[in-house]
N, C-alpha and C positions, 0 to 999 in steps of 0.2 A: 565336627563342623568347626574346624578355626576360625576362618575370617569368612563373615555371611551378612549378604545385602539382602535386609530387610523387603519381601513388598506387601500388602497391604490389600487385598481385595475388598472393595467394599469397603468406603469410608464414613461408617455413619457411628451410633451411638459406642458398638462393640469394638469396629473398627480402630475408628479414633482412641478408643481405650488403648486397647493393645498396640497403637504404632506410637500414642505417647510412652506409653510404661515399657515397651521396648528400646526406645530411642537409647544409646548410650550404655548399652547394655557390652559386659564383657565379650568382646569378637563379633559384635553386629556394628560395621564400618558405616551402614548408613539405611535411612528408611524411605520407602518409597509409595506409593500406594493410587490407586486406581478406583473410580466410581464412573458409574455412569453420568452422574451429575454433573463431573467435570467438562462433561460435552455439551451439558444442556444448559439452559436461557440461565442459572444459576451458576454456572460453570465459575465465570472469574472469582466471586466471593468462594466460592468451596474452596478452587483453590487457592486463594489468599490464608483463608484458615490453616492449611494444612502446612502451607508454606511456616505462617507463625508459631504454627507446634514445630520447625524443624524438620518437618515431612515432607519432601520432593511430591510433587504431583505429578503423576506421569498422563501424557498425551494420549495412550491408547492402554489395551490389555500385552498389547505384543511390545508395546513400549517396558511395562512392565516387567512382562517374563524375560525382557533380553536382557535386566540387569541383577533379575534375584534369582537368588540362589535358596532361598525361603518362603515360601509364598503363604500368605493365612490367610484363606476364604473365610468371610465375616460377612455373607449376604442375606435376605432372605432363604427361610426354607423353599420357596416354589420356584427356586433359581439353584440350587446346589447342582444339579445333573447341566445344566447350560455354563456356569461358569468355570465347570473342569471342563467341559467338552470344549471351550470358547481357550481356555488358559492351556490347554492340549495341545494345541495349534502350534503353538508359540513357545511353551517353556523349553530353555535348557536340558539335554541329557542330564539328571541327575542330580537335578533341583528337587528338593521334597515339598512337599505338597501338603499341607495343612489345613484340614477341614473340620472351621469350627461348627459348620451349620446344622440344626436338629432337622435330622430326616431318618428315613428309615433303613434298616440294613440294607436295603434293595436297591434301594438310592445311593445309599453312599459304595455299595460294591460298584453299582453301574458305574460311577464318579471315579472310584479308583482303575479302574478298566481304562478309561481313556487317559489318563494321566500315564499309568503304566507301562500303557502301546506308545506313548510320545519319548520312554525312558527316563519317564519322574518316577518319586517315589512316595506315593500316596499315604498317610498317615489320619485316621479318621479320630475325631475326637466327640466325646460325649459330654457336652459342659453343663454341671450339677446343679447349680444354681443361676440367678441373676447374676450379670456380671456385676452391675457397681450393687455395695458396694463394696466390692471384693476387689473392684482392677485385675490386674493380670495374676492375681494371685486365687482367682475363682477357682475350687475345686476341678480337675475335669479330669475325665478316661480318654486312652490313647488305644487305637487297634491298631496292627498291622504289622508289617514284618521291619519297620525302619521304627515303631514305636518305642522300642527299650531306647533307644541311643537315642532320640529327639529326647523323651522325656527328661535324661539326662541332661541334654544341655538347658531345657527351661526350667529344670529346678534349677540349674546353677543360676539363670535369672532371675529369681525369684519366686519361680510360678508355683505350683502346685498341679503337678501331672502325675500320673498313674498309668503305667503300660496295664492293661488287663488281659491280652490277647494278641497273638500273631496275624488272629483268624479277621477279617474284615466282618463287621456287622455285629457282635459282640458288645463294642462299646460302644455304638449306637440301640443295640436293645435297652442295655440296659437304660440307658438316660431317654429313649421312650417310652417306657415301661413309668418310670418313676413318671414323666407329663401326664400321664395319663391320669393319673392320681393326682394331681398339683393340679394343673387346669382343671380338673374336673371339681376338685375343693372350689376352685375360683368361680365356678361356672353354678355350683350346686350353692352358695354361698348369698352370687348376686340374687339366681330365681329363690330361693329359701326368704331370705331378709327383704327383698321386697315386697315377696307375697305377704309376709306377715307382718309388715306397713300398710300395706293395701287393707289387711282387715285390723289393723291397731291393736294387733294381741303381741306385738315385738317384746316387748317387757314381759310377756312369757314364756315366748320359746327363748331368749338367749339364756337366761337363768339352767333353763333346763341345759342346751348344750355345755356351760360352764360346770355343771355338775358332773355330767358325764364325762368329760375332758378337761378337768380342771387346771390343766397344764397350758392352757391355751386361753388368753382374753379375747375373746370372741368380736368383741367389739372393736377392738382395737386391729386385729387380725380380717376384720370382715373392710374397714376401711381399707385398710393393706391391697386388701384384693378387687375390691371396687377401683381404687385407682389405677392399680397398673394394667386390668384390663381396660380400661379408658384410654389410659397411654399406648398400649400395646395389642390390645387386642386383635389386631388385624396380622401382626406376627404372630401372637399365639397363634389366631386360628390356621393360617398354615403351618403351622410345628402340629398345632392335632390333626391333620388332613395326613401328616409324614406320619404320625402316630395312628391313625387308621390302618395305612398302607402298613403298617410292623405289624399290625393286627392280622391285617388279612395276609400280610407273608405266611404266619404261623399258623393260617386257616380256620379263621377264625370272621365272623361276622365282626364289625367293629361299630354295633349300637350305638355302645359309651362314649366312642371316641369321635366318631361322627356328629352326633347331639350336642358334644362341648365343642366343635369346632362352630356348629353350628353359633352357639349362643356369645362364642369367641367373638363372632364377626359381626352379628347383628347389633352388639356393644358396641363393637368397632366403629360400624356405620353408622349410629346415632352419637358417639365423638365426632365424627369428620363431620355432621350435621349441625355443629354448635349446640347437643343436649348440654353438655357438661361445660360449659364455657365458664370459669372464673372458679370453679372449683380445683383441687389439687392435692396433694397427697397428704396435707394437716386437716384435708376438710373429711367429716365424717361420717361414717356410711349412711347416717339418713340424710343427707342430701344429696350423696348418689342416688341414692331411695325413690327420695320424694322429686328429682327429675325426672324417672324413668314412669312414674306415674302420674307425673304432668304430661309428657310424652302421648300417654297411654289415654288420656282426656280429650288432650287437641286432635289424635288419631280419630277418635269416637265422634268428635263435635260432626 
């Protein structure tokens, strides 16, 4: 890939990472990128922003695909199958196609299908951890049959990618596989520590987990996890909904994965309700705590 114009799906927290820390990059001539936002009653300030990172905002999705030759999906997960199907339409014979979004193999093969049929070339990625604050340089797995040579060129960027598979749905297992575990920490974490607020025994169950895991400050780690399901909780819980669907690809009932989506969202929805207003990622798990159990007062009044 010599000379490669940058576009941009989905301009939000991931988005704007990746089209800032790509800007400028060796053979990426220019960046461009596309929200829906830009359409709506928020539209001029988005695109002001993007404008001020040096980011082209583009008018539509077919505006988009008629100038890149690289496209990176950076949307939610309950939009990955609509925004290959929508960017299908439109892209380029031979534009690759970049999908950071956590879903499931099922999803993301479906995704690669119609990019494929349009004569792109589909590239699925598994990304390992949070992005900030890693930036562009977040761990992630690369599937597909264009994946050794993309990888190629974003480690010359600086990234850190990993071809793991020709095969599609591969490097979306695994990085569902590992959610399932990581949300579900976060999920078993909030119910565990608040319950044991609710009866004022805290000061003995953490001791006990710090024993048994002593590699982990419990406390410190449990704040971790209370805020970013605060912040994000309503992505997670679609990423566990795509991580159900991995479940039941492989035939499987998906209890675990269903339950944490579950408690993913109902966090979610008492954030957008103003429970957690004024708190933040220094404030500590008992005042995640002790909100969710004033919550749980004024419900009962």
């Amino acid at each position: 890939m010599a000379s490669i114009t940058l576009g941009i799906i989905g301009f939000g927290e991931v988005g704007g990472i990746f089209g800032r820390g790509l800007r400028g990059k060796d053979g990426v001539e220019a960046v461009h990128a596309w929200d829906l936002k830009f359409a709506g009653a928020e539209g001029p300030r988005a695109q002001e922003a993007a404008s001020a990172d040096s980011i082209a905002p583009a008018g539509s999705m077919q505006s988009l695909c008629a100038q890149a030759t690289l496209l990176i999906s950076a949307v939610t997960a309950s939009n990955t199958l609509a925004v290959a199907e929508e960017a299908a339409r439109y892209l380029r014979p031979g534009t690759v196609f970049l999908d950071l979004n956590s879903a499931s193999p099922g999803t993301k093969q479906r995704a690669a299908a119609a990019i494929e049929s349009a004569g792109g070339h589909y590239v699925e990625a598994g990304v390992m951890t949070s992005v900030p604050p890693y930036g562009i340089k977040v761990p992630m797995l690369l599937g597909g049959a264009q994946a050794a040579d993309l990888a190629r060129t974003l480690n010359r960027w600086g990234m850190d990618a990993k071809a793991v598979s020709e095969k599609l749905g591969v490097a979306s297992a695994i990085k569902m596989s590992r959610s399932i575990m990581i949300k579900g920490l976060e999920a078993l974490v909030i119910e565990a520590y608040t319950n044991a607020r609710a009866y004022g025994v805290e000061d003995h169950v953490l001791p006990t987990l710090q024993e048994t895991f002593p590699q982990i400050d419990w406390s410190q780690q449990g704040a971790y996890f209370f805020s970013r399901v605060v912040q994000h909780g309503k992505r997670r819980a679609e990423e566990m909904r795509e991580s159900a669907n991995t479940v039941k690809e492989a035939g499987f009932n998906p209890f675990m994965a269903s339950a944490i989506a579950e408690k993913q969202d109902w966090v979610a929805g008492l954030a957008r309700a103003g429970v957690f207003e004024g708190l933040s990622g220094k404030s500590p798990w008992q005042d995640y705590a002790d909100r969710l159990l004033a919550q749980r007062k004024a419900d009962q009044a």
